[in-house]
C-alpha positions as CSV (number, residue, x, y, z in Angstrom):
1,X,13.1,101.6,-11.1
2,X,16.5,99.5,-10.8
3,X,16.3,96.8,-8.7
4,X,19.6,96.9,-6.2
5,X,22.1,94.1,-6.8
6,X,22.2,92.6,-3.5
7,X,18.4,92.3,-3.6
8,X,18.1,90.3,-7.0
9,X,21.2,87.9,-5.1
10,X,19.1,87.2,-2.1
11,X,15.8,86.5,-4.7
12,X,18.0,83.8,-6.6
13,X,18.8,82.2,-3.2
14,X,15.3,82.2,-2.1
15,X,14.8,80.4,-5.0
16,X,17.8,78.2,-4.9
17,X,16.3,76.9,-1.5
18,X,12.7,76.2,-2.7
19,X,13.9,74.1,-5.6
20,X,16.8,72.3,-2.8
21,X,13.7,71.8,-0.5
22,X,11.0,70.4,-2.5
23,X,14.1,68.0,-4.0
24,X,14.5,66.7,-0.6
25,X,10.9,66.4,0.1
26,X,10.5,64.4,-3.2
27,X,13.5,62.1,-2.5
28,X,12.3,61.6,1.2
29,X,8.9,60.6,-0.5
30,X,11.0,58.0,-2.8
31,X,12.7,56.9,0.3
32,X,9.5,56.3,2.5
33,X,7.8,54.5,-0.5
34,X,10.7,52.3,-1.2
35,X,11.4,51.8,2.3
36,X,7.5,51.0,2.4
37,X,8.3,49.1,-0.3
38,X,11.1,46.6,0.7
39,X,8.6,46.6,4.3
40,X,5.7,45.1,2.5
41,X,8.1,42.7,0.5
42,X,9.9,41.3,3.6
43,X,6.5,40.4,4.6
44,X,5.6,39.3,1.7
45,X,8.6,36.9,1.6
46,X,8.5,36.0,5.1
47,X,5.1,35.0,4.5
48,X,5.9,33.0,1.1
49,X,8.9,31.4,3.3
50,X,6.2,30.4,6.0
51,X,3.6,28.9,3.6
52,X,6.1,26.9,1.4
53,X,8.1,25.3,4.6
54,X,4.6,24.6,5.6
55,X,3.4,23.4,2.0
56,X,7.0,21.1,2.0
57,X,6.1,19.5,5.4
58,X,2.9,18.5,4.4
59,X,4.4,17.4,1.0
60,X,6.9,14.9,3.1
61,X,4.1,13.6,5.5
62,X,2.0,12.4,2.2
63,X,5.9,10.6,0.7
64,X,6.0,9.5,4.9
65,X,2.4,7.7,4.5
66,X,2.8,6.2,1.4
67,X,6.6,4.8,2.1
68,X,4.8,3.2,5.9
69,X,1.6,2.0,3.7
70,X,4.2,0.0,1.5
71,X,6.4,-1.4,4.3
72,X,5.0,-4.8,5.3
73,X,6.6,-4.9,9.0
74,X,4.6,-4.4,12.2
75,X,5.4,-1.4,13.8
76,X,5.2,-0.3,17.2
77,X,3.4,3.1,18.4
78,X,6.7,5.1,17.5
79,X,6.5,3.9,14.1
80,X,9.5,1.6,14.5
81,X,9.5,-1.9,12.9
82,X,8.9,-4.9,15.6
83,X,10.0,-8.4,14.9
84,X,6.8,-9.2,17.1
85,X,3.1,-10.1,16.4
86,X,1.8,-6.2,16.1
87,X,0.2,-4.5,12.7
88,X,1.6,-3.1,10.0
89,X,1.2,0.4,9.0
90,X,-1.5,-0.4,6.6
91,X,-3.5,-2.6,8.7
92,X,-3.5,-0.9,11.7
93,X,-5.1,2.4,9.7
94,X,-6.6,1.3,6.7
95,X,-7.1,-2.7,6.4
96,X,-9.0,-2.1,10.2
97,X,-10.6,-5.6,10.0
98,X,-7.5,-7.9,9.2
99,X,-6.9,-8.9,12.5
100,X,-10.1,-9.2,13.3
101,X,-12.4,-11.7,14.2
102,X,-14.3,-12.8,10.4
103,X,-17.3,-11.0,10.9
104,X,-20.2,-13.7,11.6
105,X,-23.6,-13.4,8.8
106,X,-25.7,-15.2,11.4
107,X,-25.0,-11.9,13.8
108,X,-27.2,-9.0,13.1
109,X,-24.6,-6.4,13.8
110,X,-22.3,-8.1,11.4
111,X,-24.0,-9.5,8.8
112,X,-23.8,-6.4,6.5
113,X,-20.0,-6.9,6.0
114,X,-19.7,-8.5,3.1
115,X,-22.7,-6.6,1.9
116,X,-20.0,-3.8,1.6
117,X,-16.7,-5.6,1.1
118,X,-16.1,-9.0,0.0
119,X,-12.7,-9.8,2.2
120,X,-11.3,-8.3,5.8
121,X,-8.2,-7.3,3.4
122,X,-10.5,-4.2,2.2
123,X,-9.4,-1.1,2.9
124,X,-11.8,0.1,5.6
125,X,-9.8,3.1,6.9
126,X,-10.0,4.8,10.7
127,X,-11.3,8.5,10.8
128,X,-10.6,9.9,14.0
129,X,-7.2,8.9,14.8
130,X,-4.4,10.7,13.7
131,X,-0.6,9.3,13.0
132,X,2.4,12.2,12.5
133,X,5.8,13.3,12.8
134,X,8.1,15.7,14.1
135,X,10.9,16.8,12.0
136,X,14.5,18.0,13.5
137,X,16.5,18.7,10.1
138,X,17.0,14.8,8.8
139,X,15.0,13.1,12.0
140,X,11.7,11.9,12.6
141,X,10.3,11.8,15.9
142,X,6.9,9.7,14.9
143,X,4.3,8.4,16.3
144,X,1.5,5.8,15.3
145,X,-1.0,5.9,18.1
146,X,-3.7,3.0,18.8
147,X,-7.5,3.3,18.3
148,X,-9.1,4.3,20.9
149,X,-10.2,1.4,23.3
150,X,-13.7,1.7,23.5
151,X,-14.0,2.4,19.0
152,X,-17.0,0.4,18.5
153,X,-17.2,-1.7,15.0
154,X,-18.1,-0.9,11.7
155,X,-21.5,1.0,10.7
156,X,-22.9,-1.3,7.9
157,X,-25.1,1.9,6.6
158,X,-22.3,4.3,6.2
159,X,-19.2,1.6,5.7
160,X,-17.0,3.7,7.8
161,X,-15.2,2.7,11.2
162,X,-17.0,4.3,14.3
163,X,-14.0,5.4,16.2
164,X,-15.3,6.4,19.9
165,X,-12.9,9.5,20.5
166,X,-9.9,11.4,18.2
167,X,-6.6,10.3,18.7
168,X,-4.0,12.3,17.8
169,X,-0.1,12.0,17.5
170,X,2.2,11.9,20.5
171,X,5.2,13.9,19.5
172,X,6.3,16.1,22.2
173,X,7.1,19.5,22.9
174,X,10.0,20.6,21.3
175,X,9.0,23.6,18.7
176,X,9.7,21.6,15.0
177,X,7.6,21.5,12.1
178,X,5.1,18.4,12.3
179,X,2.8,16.9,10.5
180,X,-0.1,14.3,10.8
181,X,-2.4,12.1,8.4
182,X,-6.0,11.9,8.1
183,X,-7.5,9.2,6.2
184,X,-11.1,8.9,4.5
185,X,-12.6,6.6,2.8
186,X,-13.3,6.5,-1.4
187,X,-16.4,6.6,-2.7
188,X,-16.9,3.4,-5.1
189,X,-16.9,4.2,-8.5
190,X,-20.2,2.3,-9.2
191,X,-21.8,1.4,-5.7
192,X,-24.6,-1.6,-5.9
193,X,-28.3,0.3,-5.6
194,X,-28.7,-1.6,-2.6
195,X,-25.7,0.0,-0.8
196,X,-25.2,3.7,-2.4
197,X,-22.5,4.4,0.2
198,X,-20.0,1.5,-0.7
199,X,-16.9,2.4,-0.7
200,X,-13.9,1.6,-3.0
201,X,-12.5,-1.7,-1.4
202,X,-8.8,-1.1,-2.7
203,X,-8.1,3.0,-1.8
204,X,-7.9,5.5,0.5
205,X,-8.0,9.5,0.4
206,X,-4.8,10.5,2.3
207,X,-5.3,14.3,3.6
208,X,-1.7,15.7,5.6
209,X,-1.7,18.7,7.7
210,X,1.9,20.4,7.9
211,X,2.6,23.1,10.5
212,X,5.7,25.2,10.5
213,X,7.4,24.9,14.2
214,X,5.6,24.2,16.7
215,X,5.3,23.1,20.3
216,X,2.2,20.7,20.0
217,X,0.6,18.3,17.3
218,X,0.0,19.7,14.1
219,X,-3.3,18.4,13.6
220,X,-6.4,18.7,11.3
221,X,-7.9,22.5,11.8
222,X,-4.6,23.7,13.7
223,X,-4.6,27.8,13.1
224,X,-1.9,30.0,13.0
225,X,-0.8,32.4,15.4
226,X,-1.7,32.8,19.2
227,X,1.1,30.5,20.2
228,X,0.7,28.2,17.3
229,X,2.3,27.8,13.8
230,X,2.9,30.6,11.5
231,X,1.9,28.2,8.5
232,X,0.0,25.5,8.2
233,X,-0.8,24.1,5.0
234,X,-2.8,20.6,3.3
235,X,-1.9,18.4,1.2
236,X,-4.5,15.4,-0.5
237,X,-3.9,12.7,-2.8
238,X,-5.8,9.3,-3.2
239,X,-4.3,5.9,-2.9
240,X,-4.6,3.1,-4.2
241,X,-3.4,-0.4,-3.9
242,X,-1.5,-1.7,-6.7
243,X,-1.0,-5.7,-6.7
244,X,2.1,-7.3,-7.6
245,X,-0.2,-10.5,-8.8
246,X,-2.2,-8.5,-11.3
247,X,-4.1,-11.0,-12.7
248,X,-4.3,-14.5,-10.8
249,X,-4.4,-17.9,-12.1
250,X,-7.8,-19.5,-13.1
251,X,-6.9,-23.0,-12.6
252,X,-5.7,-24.9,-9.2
253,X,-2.6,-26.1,-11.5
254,X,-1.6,-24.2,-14.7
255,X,1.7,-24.9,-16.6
256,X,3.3,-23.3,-20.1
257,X,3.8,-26.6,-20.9
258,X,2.5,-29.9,-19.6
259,X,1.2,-30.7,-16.4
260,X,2.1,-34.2,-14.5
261,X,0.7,-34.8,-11.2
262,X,1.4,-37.7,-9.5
263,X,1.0,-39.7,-6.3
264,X,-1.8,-39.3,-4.7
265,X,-2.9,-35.7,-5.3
266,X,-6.3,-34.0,-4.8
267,X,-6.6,-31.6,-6.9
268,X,-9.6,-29.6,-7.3
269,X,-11.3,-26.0,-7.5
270,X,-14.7,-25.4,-7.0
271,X,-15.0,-21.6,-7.5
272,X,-18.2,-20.7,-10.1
273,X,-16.0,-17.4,-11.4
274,X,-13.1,-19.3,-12.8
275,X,-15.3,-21.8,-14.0
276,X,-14.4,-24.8,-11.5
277,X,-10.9,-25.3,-13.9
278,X,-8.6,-27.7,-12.1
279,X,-5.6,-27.6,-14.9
280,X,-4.6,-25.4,-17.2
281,X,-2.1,-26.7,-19.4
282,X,-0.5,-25.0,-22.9
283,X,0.6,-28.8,-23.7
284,X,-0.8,-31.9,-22.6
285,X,-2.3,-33.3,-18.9
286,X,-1.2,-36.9,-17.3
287,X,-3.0,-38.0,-14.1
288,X,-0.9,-40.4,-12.3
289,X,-3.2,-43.4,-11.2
290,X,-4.1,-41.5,-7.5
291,X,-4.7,-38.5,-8.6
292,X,-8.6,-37.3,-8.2
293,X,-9.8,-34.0,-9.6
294,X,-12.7,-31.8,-8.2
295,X,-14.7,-29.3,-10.2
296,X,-18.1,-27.1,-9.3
297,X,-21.2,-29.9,-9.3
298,X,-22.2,-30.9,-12.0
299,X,-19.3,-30.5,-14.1
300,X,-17.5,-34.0,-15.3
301,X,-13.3,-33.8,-13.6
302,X,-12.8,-34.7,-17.0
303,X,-14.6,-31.3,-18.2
304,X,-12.1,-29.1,-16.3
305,X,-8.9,-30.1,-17.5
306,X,-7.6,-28.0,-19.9
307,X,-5.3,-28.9,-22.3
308,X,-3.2,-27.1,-25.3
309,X,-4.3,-23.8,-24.5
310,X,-3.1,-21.5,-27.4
311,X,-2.2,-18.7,-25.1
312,X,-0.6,-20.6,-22.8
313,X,1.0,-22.0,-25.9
314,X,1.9,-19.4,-27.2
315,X,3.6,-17.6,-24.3
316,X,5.9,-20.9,-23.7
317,X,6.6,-21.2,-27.6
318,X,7.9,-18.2,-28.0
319,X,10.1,-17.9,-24.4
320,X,11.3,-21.3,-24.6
321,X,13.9,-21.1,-21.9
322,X,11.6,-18.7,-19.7
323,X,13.9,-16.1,-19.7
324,X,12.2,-13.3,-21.0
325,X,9.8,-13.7,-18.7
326,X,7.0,-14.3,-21.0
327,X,4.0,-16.4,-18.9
328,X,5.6,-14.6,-15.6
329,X,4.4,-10.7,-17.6
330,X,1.0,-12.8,-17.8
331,X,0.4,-13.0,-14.3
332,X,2.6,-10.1,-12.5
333,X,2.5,-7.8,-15.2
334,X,6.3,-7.0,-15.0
335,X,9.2,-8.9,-16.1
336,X,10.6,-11.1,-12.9
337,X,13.3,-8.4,-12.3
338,X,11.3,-6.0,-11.4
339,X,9.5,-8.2,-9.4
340,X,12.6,-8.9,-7.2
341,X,13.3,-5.4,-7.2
342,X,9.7,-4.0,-5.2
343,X,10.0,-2.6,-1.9
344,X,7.2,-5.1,-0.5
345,X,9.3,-8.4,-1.8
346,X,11.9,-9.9,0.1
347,X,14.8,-11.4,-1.6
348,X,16.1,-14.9,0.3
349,X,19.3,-16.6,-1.6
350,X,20.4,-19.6,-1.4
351,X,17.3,-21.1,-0.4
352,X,17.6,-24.6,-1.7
353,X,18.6,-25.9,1.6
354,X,15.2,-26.7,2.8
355,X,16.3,-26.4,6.8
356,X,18.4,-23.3,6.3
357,X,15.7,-21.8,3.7
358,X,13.1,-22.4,6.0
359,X,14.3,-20.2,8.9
360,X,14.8,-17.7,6.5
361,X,11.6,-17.6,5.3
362,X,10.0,-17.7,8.9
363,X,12.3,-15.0,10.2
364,X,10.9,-12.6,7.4
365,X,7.6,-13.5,8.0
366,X,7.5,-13.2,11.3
367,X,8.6,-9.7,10.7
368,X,5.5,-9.2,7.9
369,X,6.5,-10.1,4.6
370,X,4.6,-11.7,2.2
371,X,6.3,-11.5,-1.1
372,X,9.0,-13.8,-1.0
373,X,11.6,-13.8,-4.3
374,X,13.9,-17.0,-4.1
375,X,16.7,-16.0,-6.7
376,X,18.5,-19.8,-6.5
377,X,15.3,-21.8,-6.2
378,X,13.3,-22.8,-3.2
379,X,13.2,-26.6,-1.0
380,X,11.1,-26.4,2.0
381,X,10.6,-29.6,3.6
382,X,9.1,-31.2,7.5
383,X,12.8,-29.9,8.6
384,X,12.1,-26.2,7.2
385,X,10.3,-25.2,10.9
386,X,7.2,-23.5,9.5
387,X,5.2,-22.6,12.2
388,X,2.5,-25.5,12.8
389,X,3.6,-26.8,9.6
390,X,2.1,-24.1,7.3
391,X,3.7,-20.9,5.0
392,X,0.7,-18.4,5.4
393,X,-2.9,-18.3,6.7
394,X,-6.2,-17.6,4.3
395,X,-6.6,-14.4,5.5
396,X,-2.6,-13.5,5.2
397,X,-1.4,-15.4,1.8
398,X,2.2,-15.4,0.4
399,X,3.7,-15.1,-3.0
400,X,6.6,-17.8,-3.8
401,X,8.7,-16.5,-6.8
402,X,11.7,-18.2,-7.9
403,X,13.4,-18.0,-11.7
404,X,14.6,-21.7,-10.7
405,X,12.9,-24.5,-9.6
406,X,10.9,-25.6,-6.5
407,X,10.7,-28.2,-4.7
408,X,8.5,-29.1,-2.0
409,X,8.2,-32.0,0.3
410,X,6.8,-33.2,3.5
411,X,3.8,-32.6,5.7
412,X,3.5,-28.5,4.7
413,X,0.7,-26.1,3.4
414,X,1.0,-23.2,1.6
415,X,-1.7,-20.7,1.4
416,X,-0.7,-18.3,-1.5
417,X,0.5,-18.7,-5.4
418,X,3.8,-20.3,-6.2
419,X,5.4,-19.4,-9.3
420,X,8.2,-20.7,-11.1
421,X,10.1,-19.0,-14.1
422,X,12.3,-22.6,-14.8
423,X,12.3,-24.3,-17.7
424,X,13.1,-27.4,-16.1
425,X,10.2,-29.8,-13.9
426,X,9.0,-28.6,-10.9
427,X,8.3,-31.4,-8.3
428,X,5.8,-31.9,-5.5
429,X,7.8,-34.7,-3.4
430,X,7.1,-37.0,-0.8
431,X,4.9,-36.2,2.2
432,X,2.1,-34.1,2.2
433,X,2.6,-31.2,0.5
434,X,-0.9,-28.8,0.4
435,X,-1.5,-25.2,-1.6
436,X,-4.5,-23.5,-1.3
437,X,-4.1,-20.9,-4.0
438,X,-2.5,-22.1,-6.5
439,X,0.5,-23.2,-8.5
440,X,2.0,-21.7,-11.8
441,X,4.9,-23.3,-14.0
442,X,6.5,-21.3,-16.7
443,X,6.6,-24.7,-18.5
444,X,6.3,-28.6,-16.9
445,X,5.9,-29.6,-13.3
446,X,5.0,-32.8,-11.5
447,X,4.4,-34.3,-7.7
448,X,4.8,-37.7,-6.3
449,X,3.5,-38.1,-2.5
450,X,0.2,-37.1,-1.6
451,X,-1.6,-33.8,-0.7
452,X,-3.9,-31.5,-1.9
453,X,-3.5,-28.5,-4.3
454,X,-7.3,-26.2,-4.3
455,X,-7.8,-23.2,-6.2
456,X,-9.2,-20.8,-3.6
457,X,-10.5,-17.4,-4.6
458,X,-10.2,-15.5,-0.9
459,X,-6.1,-16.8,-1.0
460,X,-6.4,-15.0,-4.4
461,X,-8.2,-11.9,-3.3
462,X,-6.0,-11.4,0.0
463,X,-3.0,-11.9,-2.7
464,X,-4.0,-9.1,-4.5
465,X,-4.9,-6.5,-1.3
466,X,-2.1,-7.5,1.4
467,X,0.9,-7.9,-0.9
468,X,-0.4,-5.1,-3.4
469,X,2.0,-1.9,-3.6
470,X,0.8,1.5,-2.6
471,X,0.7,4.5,-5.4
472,X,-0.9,8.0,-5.9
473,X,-3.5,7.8,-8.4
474,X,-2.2,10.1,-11.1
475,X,-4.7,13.7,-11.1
476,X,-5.9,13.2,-7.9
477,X,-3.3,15.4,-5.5
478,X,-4.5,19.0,-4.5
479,X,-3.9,21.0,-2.0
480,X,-7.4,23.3,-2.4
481,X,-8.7,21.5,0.5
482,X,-8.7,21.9,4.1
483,X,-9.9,20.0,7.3
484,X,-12.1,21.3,10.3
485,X,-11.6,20.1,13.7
486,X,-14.3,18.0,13.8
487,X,-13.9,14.3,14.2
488,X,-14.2,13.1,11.8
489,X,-12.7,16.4,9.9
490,X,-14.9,17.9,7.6
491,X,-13.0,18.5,3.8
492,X,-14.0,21.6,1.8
493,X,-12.4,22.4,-1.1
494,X,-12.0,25.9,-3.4
């Protein structure tokens, strides 16, 4: 049988719209699934957007802490510098027990001090208060809140700060990222069996917490969503103090070349760890008829002179002119440059005037400097206006650098190190000139007058904690941990 023409026609079209129909339904599947696609990838990237910004805030609160841990003015509770008698950044959070009373071995409650730590310049960090920022593209809104009133003082089993109640940063309203800092303290590397929980005198464990915008704090255990941030992220990295004064003196007086007090000069040091040495010399030691030397009992003053010391010898031998900065690399561990050029040193010129170099110097310490760099030399004298007479306290030493000479006369005292890179003699004039510390010549030096210079090894140790720089140790940044709300927050890491 012979299939009619027009019937075979409408069987191809039939056909022709099956194929036309599944093509569309195949190409409509395509389009859902890319469409599904470029859906889940929008997300994706939104969410990627969210957790970096986050991860980048928190990134600029740990560079925020350690640039405030290295500047040595006060600060007020916005974070803005004071020319007034406040804390600095680092002792208000971490060096808690600076300004405070020395604790007293007689009392009970405070006689386990220096069980843990040696020095109030220790690093004996706050746990339940909470500095941060607010970011509005280039500016900070900050603040740096006090402890809380009642924060009772340190627990002598555990080493750590008993704050009574968190506080956490002021920083408005406004919806901008934020972050805040957390601090903990470091486990000593090899704690004494007597006090398994001692804790590393000289760092910190810095944890920040950024928030994408926000209306409140961005604090330790903020969540996301339900009228908060849509990312928060952590950030940790450990701190640690590195001192400009690397490895201190030994000696009361040490010169590259010869050492000539005169006058009427006490000169002593009575410290068992440096071995009670009064002068170090690389060349020879003259005693003018006053001079008296003190060493540990015991010891003949005779006994702890040194003289012709071949490394001090050999450092002035083979930088002559103390340019290459040969005994100054022996002490500082840098070349005097670099020195000059840290962010915790303040450079004063012209400073051989000893009036106008003296209200230089007391204007910068006043506003919390320690690290003084004197580029022309340095003459401080009764006209120079040192408060009560003195450059420093034992609990808050300085650091005198010059590459030129220094001269120091009249009724002042200096707690701290002074160090001079000249080639030339260093005097010690009229008056009464005392450091308690010590004194380093790249090569000669001598005094007339009368006063005292004393080795004194808690000068040395708050050298090397208040005027130390602040680094990340290298290894030690993660970002696998998180805090908990608790107070203290609790860290766990994956």
């Amino acid at each position: 049988m012979v299939t009619p023409p027009h019937a075979a026609h409408s069987q191809r079209g039939a056909a022709a719209m099956v194929t036309s129909v599944l093509l569309m339904l195949i190409a409509s599947l395509v389009l859902f699934y890319l469409n599904r696609s470029l859906i889940f990838e929008q997300k994706t990237s939104a969410n990627q957007v969210r957790s970096t910004v986050a991860h980048e805030i928190a990134e600029a609160g740990l560079e925020w802490v350690t640039g405030m841990m290295n500047a040595p003015f006060d600060i007020n509770t916005n974070c803005n510098p004071l020319s007034t008698t406040n804390l600095s950044f680092r002792k208000k959070y971490l060096q808690t027990y600076w300004n405070r009373a020395r604790p007293d071995p007689a009392n009970a409650s405070e006689s386990g001090f220096y069980d843990f730590y040696d020095s109030t310049t220790a690093i004996v960090p706050v746990r339940k208060t909470y500095p941060g920022c607010k970011i509005n593209g280039t500016a900070l809104t900050c603040s740096c809140p006090d402890l809380n009133a009642s924060t009772t003082p340190l627990n002598y089993t555990t080493g750590e700060t008993q704050e009574s109640a968190a506080v956490y940063p002021a920083v408005g309203t406004v919806a901008l990222p934020a972050f805040s800092v957390a601090f903990a303290p470091v486990r000593a590397a090899f704690p004494p069996a007597d006090h398994p929980n001692q804790h590393d005198p000289e760092a910190v464990l810095v944890t920040v917490t950024g928030c994408t915008a926000t209306t409140g704090d961005c604090r330790p255990g903020t969540a996301t969503g339900a009228g908060g941030p849509d990312g928060v992220a952590t950030v940790s990295a450990i701190i640690k103090l590195r001192p400009l004064l690397r490895a201190g003196p030994a000696a009361a007086l040490t010169c590259g070349g010869s050492c000539a007090p005169g006058g009427s000069y006490n000169i002593y040091n009575t410290d068992l760890s440096t071995n009670g040495v009064t002068i170090n010399a690389g060349g020879t030691v003259t005693l003018g008829s006053g001079v008296t030397t003190a060493s540990i009992p015991g010891l003949p003053p005779a006994n702890a002179l040194v003289t012709g010391d071949s490394s001090l010898a050999s450092l002035a031998s083979s930088d002559p002119t103390c340019g290459n900065s040969a005994m100054f690399k022996a002490y500082f561990g840098s070349t005097i440059e670099e020195y000059s050029e840290s962010t915790n040193v303040k450079s004063i010129p012209n400073c051989t005037n000893a009036s106008s170099c003296g209200a230089s110097v007391v204007a910068a310490y006043n506003d919390g400097w320690r690290n003084f760099y004197f580029p022309d030399g340095v003459s401080l004298n009764n006209s120079s206006g040192l408060p009560g007479g003195a450059l420093g306290e034992a609990d808050r030493p300085v650091t005198l650098v010059t590459p030129a000479a220094f001269n120091i006369n009249g009724n002042i005292s200096v707690y701290g190190v002074v160090f001079s890179n000249d080639a030339n003699v260093n005097d010690l004039g009229t008056g009464t000139a005392n450091i308690y510390g010590g004194i380093v010549a790249c090569r000669n030096q001598q005094s007339n007058g009368n006063g005292t210079i004393a080795y004194d090894a808690k000068v040395m140790r708050g050298i090397r904690r208040d005027s130390a720089g602040a680094v990340r140790v290298p290894g030690s940044w993660t970002d696998s941990c998180k805090l908990n709300g608790a107070h203290p927050p609790a860290r766990t890491c994956s």
